[in-house]
C-alpha positions in Angstrom: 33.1 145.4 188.8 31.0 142.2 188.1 29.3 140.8 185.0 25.7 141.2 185.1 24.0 138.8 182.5 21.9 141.8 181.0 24.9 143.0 179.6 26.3 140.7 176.5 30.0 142.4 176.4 30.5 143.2 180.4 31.9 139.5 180.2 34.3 140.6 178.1 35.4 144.1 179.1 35.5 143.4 182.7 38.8 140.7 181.5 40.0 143.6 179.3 40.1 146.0 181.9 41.5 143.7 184.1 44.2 142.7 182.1 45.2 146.7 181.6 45.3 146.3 184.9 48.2 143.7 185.0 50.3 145.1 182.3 50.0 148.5 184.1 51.3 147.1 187.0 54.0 144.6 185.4 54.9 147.9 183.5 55.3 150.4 186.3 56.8 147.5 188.4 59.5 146.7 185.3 60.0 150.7 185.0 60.5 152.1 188.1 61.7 149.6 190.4 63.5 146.7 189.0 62.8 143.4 186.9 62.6 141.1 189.9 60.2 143.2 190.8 58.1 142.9 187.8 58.2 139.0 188.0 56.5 139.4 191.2 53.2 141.0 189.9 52.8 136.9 188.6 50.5 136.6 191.4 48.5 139.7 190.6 47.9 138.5 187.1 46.6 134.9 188.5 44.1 136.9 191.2 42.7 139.1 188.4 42.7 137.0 185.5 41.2 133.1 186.4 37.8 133.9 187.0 37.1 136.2 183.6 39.2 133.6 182.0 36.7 130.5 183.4 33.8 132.5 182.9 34.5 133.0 179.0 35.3 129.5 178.8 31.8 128.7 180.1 30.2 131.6 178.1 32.2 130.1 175.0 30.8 126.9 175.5 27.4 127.9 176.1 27.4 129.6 173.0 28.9 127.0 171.0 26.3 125.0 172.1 23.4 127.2 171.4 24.7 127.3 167.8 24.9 123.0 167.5 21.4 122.5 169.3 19.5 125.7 169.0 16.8 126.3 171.6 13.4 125.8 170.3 11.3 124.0 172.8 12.9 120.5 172.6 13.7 118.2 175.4 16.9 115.6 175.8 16.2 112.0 176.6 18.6 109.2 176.8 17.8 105.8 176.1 20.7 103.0 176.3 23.3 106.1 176.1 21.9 108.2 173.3 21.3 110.7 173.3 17.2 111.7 171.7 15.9 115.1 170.6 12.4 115.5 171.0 10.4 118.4 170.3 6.7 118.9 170.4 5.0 120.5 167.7 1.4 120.7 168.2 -0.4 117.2 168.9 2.9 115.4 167.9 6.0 114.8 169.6 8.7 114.5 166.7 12.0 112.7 167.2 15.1 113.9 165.8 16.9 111.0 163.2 20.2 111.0 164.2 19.6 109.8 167.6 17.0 107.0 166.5 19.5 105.7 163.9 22.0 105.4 166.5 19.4 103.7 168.8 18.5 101.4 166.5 21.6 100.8 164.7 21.2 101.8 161.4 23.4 103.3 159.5 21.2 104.3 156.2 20.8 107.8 154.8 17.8 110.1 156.0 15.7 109.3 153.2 15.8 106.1 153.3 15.4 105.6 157.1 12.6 107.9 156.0 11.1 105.6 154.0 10.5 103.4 157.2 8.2 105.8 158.6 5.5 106.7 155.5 3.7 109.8 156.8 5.2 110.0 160.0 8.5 112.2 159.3 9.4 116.1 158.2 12.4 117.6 157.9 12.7 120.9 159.9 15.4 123.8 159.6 17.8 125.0 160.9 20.0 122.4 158.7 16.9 120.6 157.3 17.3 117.7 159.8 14.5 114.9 159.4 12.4 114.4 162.4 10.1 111.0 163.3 6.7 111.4 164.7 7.0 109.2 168.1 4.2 107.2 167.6 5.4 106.5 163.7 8.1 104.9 165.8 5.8 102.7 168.0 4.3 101.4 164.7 8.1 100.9 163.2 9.1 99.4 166.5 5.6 96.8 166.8 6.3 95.9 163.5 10.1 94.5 163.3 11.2 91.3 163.2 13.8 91.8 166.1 10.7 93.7 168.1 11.8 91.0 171.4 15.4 92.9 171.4 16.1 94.5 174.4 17.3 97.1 173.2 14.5 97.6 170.7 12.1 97.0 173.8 14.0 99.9 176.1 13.5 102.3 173.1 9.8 101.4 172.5 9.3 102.2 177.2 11.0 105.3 176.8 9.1 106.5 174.1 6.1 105.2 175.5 7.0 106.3 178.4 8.8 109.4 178.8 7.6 111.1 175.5 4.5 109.8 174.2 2.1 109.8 177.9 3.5 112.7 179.1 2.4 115.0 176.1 -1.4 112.7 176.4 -1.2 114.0 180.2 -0.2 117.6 179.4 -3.2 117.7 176.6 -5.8 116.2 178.6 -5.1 118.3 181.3 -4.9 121.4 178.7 
């Protein structure tokens, strides 16, 4: 019996029945022939139980990370080992927050790293979490005193680069 992805609870009731399976057979083992005997229907519940028990684990984690970072068109960049969430929303890219601050080494509320960006941020459910237009960014990033940082300089390429000329490309071609 395998789990077809079509069906949300066939993860789950293929383990079930499996494990009826085992106790039926520890049982019968335990009541009709001996204890011994019973112990060695271990290796029965190992055959029939690891891979429902991975494949929840995955399923688990998939959903637990569907409910963190739900699914709504956004892409995953990393820049310097952090993680950015971008998603495009009409002719903007839009960065998520938490992931610049991080970048950039601030440690400021929302509104205030707000602030920095006049015009160039909403805040967008699920959790109201503020978003930065990219190119807001570029601005932010042209205009600091530390703009010569390296690290300040790899975060302006990959915005440049990986966010910002890929979404000119895709609407020119459009």
């Amino acid at each position: 019996m395998a789990w077809r992805a079509n069906e949300p609870l066939g993860l789950y009731t293929e383990a079930a029945l499996r494990l009826m399976v085992c106790g039926a057979m520890t049982f019968a083992a335990w009541r009709w022939l001996d204890l011994t005997v019973a112990v060695l229907t271990a290796p029965l519940w190992g055959m029939l139980l690891a891979r429902p028990i991975l494949d929840i684990a995955i399923d688990v984690h998939r959903r637990l990370r569907e409910a963190a970072l739900p699914g709504d068109g956004g892409s995953h960049h990393a820049v310097g080992g952090v993680s950015l969430e971008v998603i495009e929303e009409g002719p903007f890219a839009w960065i998520a927050a938490t992931g610049l601050k991080r970048s950039l080494g601030h440690r400021e509320t929302d509104d205030v790293f707000a602030a920095r960006f006049p015009g160039g941020w909403i805040r967008r459910e699920p959790r109201a979490r503020l978003y930065i237009r990219a190119d807001a960014v570029i601005r932010h990033l042209d205009d600091a005193p530390d703009r010569m940082h390296p690290g300040r300089l790899r975060l302006r390429r990959a915005v440049e680069q990986d966010i910002l000329f890929p979404l000119a490309e895709r609407r020119r071609r459009a």
